[in-house]
SENUDREN-923264 format. One record per atom (N, C-alpha, C, CB): x, y, z; residue in one letter. Coordinates in steps of 0.05 Angstrom, whole numbers, padded with zeros to 5 digits, always signed. Atoms other than C-alpha are relative to their C-alpha. Glycine has a CB too. Layout:
BEGIN
XYZa
...
END
This chain:
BEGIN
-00001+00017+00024x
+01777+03393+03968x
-00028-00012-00003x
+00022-00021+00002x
+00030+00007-00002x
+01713+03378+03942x
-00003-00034-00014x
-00020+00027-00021x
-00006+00035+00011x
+01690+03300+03929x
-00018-00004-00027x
-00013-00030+00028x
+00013+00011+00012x
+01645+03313+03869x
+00018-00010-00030x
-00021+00017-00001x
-00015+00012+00030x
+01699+03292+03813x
+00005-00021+00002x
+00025+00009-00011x
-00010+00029-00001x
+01717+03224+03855x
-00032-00012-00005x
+00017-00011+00034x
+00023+00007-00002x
+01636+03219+03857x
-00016-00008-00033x
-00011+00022+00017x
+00017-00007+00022x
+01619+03226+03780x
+00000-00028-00012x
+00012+00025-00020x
-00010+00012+00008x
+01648+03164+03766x
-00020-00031+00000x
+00024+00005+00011x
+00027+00020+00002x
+01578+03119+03784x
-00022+00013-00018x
-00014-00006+00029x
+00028-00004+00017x
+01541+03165+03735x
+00005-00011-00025x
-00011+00031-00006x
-00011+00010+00039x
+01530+03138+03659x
+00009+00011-00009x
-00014-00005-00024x
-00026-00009+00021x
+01580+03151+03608x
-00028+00013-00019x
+00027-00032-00019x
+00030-00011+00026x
+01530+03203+03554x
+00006-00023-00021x
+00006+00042-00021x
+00010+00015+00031x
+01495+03168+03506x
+00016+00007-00030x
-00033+00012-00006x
-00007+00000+00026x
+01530+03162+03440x
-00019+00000-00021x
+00014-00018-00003x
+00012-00002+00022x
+01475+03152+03403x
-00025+00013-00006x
-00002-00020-00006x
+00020-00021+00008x
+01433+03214+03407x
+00009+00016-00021x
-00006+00018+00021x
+00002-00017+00030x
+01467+03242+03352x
+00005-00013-00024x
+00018+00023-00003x
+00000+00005+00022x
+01461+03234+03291x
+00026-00019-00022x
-00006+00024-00005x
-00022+00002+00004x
+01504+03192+03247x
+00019+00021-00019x
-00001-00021-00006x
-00007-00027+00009x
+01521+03256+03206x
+00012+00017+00016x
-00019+00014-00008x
-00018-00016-00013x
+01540+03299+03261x
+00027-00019+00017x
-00020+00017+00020x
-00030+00018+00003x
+01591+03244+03274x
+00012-00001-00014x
+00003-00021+00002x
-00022+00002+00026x
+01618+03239+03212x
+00016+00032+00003x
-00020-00003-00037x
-00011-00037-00002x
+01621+03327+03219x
+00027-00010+00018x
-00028+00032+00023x
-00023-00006-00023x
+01654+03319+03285x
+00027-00018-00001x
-00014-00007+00031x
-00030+00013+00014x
+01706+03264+03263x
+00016+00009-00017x
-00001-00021-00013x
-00014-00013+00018x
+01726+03292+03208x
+00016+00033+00010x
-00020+00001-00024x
-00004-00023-00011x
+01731+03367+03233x
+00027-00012+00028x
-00035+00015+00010x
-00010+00003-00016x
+01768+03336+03293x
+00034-00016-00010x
-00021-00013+00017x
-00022+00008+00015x
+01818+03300+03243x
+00015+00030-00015x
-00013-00024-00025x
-00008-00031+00014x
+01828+03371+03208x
+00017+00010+00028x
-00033+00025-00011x
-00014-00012-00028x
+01849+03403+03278x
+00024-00019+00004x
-00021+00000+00030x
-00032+00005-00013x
+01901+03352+03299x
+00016-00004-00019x
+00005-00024+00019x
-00023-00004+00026x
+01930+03349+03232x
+00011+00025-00006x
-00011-00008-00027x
-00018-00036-00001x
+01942+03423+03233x
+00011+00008+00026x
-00024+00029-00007x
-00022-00010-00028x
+01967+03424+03307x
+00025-00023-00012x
-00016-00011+00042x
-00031+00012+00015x
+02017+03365+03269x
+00014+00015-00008x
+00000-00017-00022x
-00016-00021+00021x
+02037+03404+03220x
+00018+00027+00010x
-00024+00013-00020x
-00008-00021-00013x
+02047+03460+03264x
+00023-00008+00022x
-00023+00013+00011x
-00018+00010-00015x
+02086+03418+03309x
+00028-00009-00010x
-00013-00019+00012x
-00025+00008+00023x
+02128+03393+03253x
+00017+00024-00008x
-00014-00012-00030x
-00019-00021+00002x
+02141+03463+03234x
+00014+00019+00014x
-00008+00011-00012x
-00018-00016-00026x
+02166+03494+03304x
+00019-00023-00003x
-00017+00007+00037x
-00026+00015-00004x
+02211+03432+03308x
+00012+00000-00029x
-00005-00033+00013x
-00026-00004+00017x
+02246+03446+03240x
+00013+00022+00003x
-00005+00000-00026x
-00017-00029+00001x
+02257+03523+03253x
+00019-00008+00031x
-00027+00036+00004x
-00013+00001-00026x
+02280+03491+03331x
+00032-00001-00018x
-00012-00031+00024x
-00023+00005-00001x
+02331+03450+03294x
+00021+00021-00021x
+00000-00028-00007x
-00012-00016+00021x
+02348+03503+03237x
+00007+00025+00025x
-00023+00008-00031x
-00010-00015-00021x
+02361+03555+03298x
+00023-00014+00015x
-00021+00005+00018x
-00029+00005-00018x
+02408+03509+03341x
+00022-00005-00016x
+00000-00024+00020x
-00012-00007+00018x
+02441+03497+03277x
+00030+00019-00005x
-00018+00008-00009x
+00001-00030+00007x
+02451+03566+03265x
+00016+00012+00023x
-00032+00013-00002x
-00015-00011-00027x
+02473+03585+03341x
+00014-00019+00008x
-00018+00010+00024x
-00013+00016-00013x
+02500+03519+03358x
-00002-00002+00036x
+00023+00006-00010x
+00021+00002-00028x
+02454+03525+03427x
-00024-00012-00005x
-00009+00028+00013x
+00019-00001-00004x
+02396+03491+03443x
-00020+00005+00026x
+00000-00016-00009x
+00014-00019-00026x
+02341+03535+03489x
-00028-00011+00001x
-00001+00038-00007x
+00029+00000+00003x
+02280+03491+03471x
-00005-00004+00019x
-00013-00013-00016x
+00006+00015-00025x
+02281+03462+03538x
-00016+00021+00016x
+00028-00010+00017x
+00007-00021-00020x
+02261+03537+03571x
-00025-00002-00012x
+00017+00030+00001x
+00019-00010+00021x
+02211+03549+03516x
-00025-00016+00007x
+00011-00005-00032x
+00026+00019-00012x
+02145+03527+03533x
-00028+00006-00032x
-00015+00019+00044x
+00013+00018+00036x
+02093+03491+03472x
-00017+00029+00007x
-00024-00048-00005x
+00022-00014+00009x
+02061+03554+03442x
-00032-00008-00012x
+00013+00012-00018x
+00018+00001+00017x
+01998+03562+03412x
-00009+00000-00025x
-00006+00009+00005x
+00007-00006+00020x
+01969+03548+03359x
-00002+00020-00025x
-00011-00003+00005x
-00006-00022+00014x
+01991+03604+03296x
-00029+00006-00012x
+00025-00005-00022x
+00017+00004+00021x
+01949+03582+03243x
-00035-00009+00021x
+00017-00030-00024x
+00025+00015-00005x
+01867+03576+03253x
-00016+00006-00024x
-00017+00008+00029x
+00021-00008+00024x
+01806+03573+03203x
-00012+00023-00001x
-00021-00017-00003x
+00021-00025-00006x
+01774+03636+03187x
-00041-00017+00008x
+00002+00025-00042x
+00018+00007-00007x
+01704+03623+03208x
-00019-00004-00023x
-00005+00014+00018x
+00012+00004+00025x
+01676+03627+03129x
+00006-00027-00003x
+00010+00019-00023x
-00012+00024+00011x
+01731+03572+03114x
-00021-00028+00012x
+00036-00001+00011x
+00011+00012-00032x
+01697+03536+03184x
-00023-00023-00016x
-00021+00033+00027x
+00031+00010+00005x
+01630+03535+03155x
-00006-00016-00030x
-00021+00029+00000x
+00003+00020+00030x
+01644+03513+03081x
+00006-00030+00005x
+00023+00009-00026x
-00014+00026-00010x
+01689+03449+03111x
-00025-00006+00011x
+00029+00001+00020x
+00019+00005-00011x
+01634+03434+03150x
-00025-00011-00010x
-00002+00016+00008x
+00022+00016+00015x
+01580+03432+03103x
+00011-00015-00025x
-00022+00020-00009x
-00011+00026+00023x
+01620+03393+03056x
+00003-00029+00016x
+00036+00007-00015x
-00002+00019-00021x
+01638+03344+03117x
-00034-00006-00002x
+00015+00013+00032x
+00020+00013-00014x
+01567+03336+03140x
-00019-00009-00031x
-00017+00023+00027x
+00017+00018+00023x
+01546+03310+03066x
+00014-00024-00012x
-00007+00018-00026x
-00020+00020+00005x
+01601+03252+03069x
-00017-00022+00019x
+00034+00009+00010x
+00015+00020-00010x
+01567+03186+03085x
+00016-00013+00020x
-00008-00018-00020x
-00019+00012-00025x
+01585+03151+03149x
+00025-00029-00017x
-00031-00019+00030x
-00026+00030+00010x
+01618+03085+03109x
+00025+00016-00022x
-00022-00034-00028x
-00021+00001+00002x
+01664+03128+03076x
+00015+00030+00018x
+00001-00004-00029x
-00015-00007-00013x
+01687+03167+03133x
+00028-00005+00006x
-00010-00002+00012x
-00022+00014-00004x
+01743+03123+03146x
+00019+00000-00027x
-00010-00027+00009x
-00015+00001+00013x
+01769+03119+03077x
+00013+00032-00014x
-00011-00019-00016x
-00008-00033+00009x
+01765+03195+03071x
+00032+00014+00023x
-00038+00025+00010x
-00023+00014-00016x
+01809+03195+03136x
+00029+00000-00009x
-00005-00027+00001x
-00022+00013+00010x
+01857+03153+03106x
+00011+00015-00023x
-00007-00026-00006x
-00003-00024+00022x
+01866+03195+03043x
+00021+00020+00006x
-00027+00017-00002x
-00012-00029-00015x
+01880+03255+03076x
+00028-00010+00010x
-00022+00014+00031x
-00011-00001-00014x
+01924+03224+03127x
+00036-00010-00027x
-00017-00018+00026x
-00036-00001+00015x
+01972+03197+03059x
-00001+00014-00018x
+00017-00026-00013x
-00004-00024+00008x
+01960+03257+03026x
+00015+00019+00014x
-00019+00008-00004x
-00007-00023-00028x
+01991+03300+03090x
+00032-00021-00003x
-00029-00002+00044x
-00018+00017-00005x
+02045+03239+03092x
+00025+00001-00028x
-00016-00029+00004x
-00012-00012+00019x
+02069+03255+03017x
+00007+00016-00002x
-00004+00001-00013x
-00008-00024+00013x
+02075+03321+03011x
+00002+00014+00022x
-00018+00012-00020x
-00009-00017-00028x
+02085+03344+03086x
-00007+00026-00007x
+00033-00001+00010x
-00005-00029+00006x
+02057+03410+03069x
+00000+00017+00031x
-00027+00012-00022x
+00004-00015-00026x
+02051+03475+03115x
-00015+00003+00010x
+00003+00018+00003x
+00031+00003-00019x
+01992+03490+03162x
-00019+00018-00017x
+00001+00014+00038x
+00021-00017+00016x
+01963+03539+03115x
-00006-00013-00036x
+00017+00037+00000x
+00018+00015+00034x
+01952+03478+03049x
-00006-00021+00028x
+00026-00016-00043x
+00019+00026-00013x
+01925+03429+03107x
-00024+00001-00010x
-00005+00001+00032x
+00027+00007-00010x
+01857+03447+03103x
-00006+00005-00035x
-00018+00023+00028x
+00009-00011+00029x
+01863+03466+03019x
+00005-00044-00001x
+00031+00035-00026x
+00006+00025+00001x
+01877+03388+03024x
-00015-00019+00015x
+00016-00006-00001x
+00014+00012-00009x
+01836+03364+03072x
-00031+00014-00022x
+00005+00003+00032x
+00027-00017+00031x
+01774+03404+03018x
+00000-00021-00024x
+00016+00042-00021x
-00006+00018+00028x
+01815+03364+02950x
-00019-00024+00013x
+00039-00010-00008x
+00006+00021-00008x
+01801+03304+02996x
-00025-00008+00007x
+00013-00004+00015x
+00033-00006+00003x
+01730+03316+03006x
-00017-00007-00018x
-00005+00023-00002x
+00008-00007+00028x
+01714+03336+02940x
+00002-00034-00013x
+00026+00026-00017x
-00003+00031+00012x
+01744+03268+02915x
-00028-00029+00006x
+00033-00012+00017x
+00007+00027-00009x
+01705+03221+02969x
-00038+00019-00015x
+00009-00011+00047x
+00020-00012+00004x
+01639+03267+02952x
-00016-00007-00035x
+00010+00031+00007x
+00003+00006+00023x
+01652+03248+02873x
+00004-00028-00001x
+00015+00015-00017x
+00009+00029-00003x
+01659+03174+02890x
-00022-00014+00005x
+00009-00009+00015x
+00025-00004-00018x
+01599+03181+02935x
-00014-00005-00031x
-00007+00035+00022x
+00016-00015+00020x
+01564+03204+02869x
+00007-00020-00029x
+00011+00037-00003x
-00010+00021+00025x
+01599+03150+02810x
-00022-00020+00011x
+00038-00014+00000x
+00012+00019-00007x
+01579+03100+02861x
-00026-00007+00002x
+00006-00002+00013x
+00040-00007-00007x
+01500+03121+02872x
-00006-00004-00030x
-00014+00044+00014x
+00003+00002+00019x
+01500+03126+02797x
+00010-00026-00016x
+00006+00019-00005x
-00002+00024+00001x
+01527+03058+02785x
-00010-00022+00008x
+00013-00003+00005x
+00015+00012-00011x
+01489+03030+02832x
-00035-00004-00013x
+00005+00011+00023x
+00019-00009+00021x
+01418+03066+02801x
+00005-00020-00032x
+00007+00039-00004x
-00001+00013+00028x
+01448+03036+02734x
-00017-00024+00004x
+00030-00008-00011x
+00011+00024-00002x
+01441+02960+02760x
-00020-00002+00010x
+00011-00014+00009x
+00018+00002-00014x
+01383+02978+02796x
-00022-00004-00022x
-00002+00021+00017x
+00021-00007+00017x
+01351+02997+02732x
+00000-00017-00019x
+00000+00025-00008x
+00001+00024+00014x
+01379+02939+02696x
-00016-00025+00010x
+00027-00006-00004x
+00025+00019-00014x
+01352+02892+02744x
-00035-00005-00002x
+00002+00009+00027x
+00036-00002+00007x
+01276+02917+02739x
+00001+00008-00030x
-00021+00029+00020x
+00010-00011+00021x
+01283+02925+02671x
-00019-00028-00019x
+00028+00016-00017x
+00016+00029+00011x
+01233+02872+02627x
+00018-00012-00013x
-00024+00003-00020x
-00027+00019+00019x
+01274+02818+02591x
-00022-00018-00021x
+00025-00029+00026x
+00022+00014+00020x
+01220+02804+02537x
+00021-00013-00021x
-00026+00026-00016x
-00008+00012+00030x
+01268+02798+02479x
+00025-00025+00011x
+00018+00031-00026x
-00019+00017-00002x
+01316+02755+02525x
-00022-00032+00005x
+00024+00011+00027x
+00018+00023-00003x
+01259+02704+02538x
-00011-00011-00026x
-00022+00008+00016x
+00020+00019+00023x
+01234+02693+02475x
+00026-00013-00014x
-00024+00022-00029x
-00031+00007+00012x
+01313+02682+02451x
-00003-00033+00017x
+00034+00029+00013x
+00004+00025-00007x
+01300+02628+02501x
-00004-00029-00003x
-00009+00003+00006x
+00020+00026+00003x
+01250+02590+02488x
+00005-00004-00037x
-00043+00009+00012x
+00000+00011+00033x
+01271+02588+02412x
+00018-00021+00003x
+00012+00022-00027x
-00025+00018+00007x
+01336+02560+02426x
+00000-00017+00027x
+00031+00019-00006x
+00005+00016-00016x
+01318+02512+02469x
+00029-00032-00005x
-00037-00004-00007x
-00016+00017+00010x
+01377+02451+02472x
-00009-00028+00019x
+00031+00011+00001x
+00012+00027-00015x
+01354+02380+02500x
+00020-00025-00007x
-00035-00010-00011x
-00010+00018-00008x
+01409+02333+02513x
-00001-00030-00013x
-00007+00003+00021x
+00009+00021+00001x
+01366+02273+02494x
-00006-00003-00029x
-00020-00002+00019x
+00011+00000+00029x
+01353+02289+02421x
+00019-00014-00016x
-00003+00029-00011x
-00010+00027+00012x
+01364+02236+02374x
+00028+00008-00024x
-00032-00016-00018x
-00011-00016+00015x
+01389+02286+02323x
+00028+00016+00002x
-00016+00012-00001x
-00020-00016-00008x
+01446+02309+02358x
+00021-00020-00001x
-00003+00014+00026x
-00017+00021+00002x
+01509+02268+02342x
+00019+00001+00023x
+00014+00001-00026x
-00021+00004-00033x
+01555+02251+02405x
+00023-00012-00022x
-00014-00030+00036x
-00014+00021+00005x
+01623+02225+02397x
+00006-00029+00011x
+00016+00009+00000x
+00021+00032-00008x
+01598+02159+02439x
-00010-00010-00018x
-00024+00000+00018x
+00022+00007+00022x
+01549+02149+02377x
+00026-00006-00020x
-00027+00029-00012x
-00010+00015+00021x
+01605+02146+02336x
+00032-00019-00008x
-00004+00019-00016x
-00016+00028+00000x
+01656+02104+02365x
-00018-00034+00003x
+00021+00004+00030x
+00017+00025+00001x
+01603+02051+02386x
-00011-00010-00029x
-00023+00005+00017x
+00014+00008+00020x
+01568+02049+02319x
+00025-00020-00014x
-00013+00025-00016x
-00021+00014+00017x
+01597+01995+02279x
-00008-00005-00032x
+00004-00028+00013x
+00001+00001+00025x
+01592+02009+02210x
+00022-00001-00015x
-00013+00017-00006x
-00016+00003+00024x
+01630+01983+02143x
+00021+00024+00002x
-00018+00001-00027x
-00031-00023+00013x
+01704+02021+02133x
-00013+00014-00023x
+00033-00020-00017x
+00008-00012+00021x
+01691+02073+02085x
+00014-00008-00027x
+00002+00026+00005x
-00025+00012+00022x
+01726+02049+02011x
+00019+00024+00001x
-00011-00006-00037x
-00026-00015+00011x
+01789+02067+01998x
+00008+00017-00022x
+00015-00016-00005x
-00011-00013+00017x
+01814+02117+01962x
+00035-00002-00006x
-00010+00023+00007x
-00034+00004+00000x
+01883+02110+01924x
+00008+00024-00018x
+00012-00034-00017x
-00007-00019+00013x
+01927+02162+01897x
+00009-00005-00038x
+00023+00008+00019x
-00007+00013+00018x
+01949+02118+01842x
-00027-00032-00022x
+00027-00009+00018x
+00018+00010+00013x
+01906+02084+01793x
-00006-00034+00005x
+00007+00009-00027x
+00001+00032-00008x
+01879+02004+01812x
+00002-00010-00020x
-00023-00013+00012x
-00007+00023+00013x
+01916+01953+01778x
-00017-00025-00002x
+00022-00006+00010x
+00015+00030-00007x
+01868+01887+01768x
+00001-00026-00018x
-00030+00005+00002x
-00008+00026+00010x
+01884+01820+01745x
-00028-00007-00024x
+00004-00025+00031x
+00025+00011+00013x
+01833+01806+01688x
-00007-00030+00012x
+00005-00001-00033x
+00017+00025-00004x
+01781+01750+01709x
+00001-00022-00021x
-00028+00008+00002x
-00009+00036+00013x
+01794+01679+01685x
-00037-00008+00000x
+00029-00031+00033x
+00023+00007+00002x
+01724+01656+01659x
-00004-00032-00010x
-00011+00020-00017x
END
């Protein structure tokens, strides 16, 4: 029995951060694709299990030992997923992820639309990617843009608080000026003057 496997265990754990954050995003994602299609595949031997004992009214899964994998990517499919993955930005790794995972959660498909939806799901975060860069660019370009005609709007309409000219309603409860005359609807009656 040899001791170098109890021995390995004082060397450093590899560096995480020699690669790239791109080929992390690849390898997360690609590594989310695989166990969602060994799911799926797992999901679909245990429906034909129970649609067989069903059927025979035996169950033999106990002998049966976990096959392999049916379904795999052709190696074209491999390389397109791939380079669509490794142009997905690390911050939305996670929400791409998530996507997928309640996209797969709705529609339970078979192992052979996993990876046509893990692609949709791609495609989507890739055209967010792309709204967002272009939304961003917008305000970027609003920001540096000159604001000549908003400055001179400025300084025209300038408003000062203190100006004499401006009537408050303070000014015109305090002021104490004469009642205005009366107006009557009906014509004034007046006592002729005794001279």
């Amino acid at each position: 029995m040899s001791l170098i496997p109890w021995l390995r265990w004082s060397e450093a754990p590899p560096r995480l951060s020699s690669r790239s954050p791109a080929e992390m995003v690849l390898e997360t994602l690609m590594m989310e694709l695989a166990g969602q299609m060994r799911e799926a595949e797992r999901q679909k031997r245990e429906r034909n299990n129970t649609v067989r004992k069903i059927c025979t009214g035996v169950d033999y899964s106990w002998l049966a030992s976990t096959p392999r994998l049916t379904y795999d990517l052709s190696p074209g499919e491999r390389l397109q997923l791939e380079d669509v993955c490794a142009k997905i930005h690390p911050s939305y790794c996670g929400p791409a992820i998530l996507r997928f995972r309640q996209l797969l959660a709705e529609q339970e498909p078979e192992v052979q639309e996993v990876s046509r939806l893990f692609r949709t799901v791609l495609q989507e975060v890739l055209e967010r990617m792309k709204q967002e860069e272009e939304a961003h660019r917008l305000t970027r370009q609003w920001s540096l843009r000159p604001r000549g005609s908003l400055t001179t709007f400025k300084t025209r309409a300038r408003i000062s608080p203190f100006a004499s000219d401006i009537r408050t309603i303070s000014e015109d409860v305090e002021r104490v000026a004469p009642p205005p005359p009366r107006t009557w609807s009906m014509p004034e009656f007046r006592t002729p003057k005794a001279d």
